[in-house]
C-alpha positions as CSV (number, residue, x, y, z in Angstrom):
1,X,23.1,38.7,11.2
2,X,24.7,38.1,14.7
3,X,28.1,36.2,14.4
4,X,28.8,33.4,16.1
5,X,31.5,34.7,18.5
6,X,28.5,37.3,19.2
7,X,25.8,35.6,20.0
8,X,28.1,32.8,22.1
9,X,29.1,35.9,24.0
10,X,24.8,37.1,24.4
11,X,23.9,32.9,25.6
12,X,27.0,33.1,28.1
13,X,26.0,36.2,29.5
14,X,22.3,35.3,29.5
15,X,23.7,32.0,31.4
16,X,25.7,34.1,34.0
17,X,23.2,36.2,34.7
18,X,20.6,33.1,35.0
19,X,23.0,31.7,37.8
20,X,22.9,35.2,39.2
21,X,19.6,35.3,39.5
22,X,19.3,31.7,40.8
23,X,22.0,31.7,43.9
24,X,20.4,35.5,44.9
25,X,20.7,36.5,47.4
26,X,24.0,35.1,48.9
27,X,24.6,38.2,51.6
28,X,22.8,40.8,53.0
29,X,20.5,43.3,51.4
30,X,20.6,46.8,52.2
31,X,17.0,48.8,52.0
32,X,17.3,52.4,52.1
33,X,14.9,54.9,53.4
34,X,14.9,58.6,52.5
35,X,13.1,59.2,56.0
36,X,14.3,59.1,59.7
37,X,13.6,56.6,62.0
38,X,10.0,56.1,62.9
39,X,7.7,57.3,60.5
40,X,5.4,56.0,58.9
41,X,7.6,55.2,55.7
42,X,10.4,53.3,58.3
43,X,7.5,51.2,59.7
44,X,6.4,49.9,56.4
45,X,10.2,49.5,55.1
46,X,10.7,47.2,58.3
47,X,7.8,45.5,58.2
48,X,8.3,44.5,54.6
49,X,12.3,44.2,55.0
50,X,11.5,41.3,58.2
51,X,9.3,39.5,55.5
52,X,12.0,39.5,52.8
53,X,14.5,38.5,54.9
54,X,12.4,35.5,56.1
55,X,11.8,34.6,52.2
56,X,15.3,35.4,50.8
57,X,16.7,34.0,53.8
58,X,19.3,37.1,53.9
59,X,18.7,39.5,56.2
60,X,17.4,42.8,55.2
61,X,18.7,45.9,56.9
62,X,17.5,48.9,56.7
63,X,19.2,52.1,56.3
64,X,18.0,55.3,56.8
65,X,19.1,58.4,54.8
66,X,17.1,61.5,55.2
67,X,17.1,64.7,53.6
68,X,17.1,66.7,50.7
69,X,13.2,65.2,50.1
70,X,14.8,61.8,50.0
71,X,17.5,62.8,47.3
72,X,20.5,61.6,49.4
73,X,18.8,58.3,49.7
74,X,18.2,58.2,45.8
75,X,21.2,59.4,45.0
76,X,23.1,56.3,47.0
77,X,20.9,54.1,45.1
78,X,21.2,55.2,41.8
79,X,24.8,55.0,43.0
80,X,25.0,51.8,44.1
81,X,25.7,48.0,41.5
82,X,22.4,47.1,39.9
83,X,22.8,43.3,41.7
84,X,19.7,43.1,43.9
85,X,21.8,44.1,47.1
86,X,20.8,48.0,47.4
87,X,16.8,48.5,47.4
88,X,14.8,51.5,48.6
89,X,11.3,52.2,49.8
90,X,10.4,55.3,48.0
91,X,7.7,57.3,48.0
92,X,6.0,60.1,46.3
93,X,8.6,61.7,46.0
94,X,10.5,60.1,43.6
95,X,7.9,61.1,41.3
96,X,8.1,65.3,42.3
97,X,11.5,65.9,43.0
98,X,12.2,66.0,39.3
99,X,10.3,68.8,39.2
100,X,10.9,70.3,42.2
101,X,14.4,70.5,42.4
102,X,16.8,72.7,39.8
103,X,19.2,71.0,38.7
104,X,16.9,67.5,38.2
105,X,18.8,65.8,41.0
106,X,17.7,61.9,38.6
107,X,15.0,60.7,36.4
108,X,13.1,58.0,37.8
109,X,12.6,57.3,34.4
110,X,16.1,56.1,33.5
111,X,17.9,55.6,36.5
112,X,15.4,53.3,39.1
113,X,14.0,49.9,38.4
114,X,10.5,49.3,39.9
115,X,10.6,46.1,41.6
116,X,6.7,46.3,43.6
117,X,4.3,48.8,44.6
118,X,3.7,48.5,48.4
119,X,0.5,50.5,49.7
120,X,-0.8,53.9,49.9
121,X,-2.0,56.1,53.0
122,X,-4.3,58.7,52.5
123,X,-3.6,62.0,52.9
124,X,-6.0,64.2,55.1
125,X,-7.5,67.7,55.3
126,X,-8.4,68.3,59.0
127,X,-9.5,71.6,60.7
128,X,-8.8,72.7,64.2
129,X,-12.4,71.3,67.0
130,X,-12.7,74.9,67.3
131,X,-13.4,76.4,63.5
132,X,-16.9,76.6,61.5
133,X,-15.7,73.8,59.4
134,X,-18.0,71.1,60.2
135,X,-17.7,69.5,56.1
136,X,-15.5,70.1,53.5
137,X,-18.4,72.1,52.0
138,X,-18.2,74.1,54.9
139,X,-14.4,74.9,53.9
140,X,-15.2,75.1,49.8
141,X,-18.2,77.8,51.0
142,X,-16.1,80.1,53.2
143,X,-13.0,80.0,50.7
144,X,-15.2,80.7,47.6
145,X,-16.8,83.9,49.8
146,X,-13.5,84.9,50.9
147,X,-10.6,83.9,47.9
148,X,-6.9,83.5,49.7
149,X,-8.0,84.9,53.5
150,X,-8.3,80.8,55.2
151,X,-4.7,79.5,56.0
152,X,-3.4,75.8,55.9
153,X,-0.8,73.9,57.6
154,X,1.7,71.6,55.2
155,X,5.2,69.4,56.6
156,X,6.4,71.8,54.2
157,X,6.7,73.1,50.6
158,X,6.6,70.6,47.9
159,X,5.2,67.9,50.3
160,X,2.8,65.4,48.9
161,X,0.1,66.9,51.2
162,X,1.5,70.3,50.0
163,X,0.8,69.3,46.1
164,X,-2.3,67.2,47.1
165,X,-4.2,70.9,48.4
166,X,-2.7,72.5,44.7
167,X,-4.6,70.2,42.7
168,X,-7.6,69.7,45.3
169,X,-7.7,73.6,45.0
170,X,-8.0,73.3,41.2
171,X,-10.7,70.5,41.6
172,X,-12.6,72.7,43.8
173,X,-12.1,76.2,41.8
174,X,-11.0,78.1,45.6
175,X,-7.9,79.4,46.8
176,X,-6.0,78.9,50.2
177,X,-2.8,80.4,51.9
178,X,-0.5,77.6,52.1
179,X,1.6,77.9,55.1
180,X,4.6,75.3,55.0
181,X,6.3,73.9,58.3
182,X,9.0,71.4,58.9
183,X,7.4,68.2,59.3
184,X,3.6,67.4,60.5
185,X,3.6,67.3,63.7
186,X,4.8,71.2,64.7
187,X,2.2,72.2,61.7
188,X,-0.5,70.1,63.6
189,X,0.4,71.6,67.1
190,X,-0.3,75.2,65.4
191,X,-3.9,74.0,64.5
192,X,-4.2,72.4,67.6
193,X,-3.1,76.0,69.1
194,X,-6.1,78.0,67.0
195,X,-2.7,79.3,64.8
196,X,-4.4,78.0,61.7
197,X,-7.5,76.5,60.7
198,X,-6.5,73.7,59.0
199,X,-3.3,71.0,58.3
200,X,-2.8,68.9,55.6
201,X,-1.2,65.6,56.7
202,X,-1.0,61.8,56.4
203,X,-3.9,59.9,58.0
204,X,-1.3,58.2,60.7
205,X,-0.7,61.9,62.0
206,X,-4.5,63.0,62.3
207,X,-5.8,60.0,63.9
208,X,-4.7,60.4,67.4
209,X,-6.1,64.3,67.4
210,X,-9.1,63.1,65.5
211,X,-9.9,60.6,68.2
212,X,-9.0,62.9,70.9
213,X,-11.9,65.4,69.4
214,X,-9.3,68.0,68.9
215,X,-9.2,68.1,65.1
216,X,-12.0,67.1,62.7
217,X,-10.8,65.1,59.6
218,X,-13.0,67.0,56.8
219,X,-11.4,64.6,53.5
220,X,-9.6,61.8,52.8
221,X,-8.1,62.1,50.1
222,X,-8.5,58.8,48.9
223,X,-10.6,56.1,46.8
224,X,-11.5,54.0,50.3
225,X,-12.0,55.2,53.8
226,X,-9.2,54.7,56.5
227,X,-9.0,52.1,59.4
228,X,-7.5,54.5,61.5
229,X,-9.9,57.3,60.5
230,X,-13.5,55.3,59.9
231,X,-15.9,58.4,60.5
232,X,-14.1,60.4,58.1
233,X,-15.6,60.7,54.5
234,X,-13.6,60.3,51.5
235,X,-13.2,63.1,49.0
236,X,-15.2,61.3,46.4
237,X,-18.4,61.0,49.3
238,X,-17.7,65.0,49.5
239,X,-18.5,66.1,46.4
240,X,-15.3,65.6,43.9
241,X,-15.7,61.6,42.1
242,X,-12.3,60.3,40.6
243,X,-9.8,62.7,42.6
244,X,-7.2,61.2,44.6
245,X,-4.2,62.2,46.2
246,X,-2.2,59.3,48.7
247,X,1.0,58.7,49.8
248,X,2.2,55.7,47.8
249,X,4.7,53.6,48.7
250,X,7.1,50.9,46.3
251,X,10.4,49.1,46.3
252,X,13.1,50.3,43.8
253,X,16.5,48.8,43.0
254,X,19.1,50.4,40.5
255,X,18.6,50.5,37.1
256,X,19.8,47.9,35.1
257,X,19.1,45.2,37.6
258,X,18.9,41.8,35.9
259,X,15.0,40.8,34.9
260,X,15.7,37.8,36.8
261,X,16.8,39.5,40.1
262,X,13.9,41.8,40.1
263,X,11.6,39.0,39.6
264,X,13.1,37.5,42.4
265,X,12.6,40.2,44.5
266,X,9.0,41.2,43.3
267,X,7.3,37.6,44.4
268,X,9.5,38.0,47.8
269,X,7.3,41.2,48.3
270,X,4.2,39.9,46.8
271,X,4.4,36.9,49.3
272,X,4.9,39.7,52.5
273,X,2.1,42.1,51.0
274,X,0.4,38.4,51.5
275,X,0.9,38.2,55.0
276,X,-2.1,39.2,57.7
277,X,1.1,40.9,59.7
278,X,1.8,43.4,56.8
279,X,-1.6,44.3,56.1
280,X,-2.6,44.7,60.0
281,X,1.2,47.0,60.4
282,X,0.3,48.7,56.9
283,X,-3.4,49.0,58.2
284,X,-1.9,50.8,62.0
285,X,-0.2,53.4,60.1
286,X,-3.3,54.3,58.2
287,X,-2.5,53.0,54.7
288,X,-3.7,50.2,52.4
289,X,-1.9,47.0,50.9
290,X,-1.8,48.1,47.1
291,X,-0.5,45.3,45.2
292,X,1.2,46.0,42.0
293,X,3.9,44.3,39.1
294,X,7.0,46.3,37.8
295,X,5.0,47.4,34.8
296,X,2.1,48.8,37.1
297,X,4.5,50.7,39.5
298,X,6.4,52.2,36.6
299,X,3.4,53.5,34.9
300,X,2.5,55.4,38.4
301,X,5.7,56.5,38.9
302,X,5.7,58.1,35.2
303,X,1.8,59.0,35.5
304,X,2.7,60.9,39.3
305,X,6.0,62.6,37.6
306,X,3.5,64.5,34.8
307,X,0.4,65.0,37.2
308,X,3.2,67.3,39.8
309,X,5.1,68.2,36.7
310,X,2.0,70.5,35.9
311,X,1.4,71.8,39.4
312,X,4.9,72.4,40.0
313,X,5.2,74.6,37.0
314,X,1.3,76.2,37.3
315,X,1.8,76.8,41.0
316,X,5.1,78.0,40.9
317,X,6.4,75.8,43.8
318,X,10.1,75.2,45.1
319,X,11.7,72.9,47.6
320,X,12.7,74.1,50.9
């Protein structure tokens, strides 16, 4: 049995962390983002970061720490107290750098709290206005004639749209040459240039193109068609029910960040997710508002981690 002296200890503590909880937030709250400046991931970060700020009445600044696949920016949040003040809008991958990476560079697992899932934007297989690929039965066709001879274009090795064509190609029993770039757009301007016949990228990257009649969006990659991309069919429509494969996006905080912090915090993003502004910003960018509690966003962040766990390993794929 607890003694008293313990359990006086356990109420006071529960107390301080209520009055915690209650007077958050009382300065300003940094939200870090493992991408540069104006991408698609730094749009929704400060379109959801204005919102919070208007609700928590703190402002919310955003910081942006690229590289290492968003590592650095994990790593200073892993790093930083577990009081609500340091947040991050992660991504996918959160979920595949555990894998990707040797030595693990964190486990998501142990070392994030998920506050709130965000939204997703699909990811997009699009082939150059030139090629013979009309469908994505066109491509499935000529790949299952000709194993490993048709290229495609990737913002690089281990990218979501990278691990996205692994398990499509698995779905669809063919095999592709994967060939990885830095970053979508200099992978889309060598599709554009008849380099390659196809790119895998978000649907914010493929729209312009798309409407421009210089690349034909064969797949999205997801459950629901695209704003930005309404003519394009969705990979279920094309033959392959139940697969998907999006960009997600959530807010994580350290771990061990007080219940009532994160609670806090989750109905400050529910209320923004809310708002016409986020969906219409969220909507411009190609993605979706996806709604979702701690418990949800945890469960996809373990269910992504052994989903790329698997293709990392089958696929043999490293990091740049």
């Amino acid at each position: 049995m607890m003694s008293f002296r313990r359990l006086a200890l356990a109420l006071l503590a529960a107390l301080s962390i209520a009055a915690f909880a209650q007077d958050y937030p009382t300065k300003p709250i940094r939200m870090l983002v493992g991408y540069p400046p104006g991408g698609a991931v730094d749009v929704v970060a400060r379109t959801i970061g204005q919102h919070l700020s208007d609700t928590l009445k703190q402002p919310v600044i955003i910081e942006n720490k690229p590289g290492a696949g968003t590592n650095i920016a994990v790593k200073s949040l892993v790093d930083s107290a577990p009081d609500g003040y340091t947040l991050m809008l992660t991504a996918n991958a959160l979920a595949a750098n555990m894998a990707l990476y040797t030595p693990v560079p964190f486990d998501a697992e142990k070392d994030v709290t998920p506050i709130a899932m965000v939204g997703r934007i699909p990811v997009v297989i699009a082939a150059g206005a030139s090629t013979e690929f009309k469908t994505l039965q066109d491509l499935v066709k000529a790949a299952k004639a000709k194993p490993g001879t048709i290229n495609y274009a990737t913002p690089g090795n281990g990218s979501t749209p990278h691990l996205a064509m692994e398990l499509f190609m698995r779905a669809a029993g063919i095999q592709l040459t994967h060939v990885p770039y830095k970053g979508g757009a200099p992978a889309i301007t060598d599709v554009l240039g008849g380099q390659l016949p196809l790119v895998a990228v978000n649907a914010l990257e493929v729209a312009p193109h798309a409407k421009a009649g210089k690349l034909r969006a064969l797949a999205l990659m997801s459950p629901s068609r695209s704003a930005v991309l309404p003519g394009a069919p969705t990979i279920a429509e094309s033959g392959y029910p139940g697969f998907e494969a999006s960009v997600w996006y959530g807010v994580i905080a350290p771990a061990k960040t007080p219940k009532p912090v994160v609670d806090k915090i989750h109905a400050a993003v529910q209320n923004a997710l809310a708002s016409e502004d986020v969906k219409k910003r969220i909507s411009d960018v190609g993605g979706e508002v996806t709604p979702g509690d701690p418990a949800q966003f945890a469960k996809l962040i373990h269910d992504e981690r052994v989903r790329y766990e698997k293709i990392v390993r089958e696929a043999n794929i490293r990091a740049d």
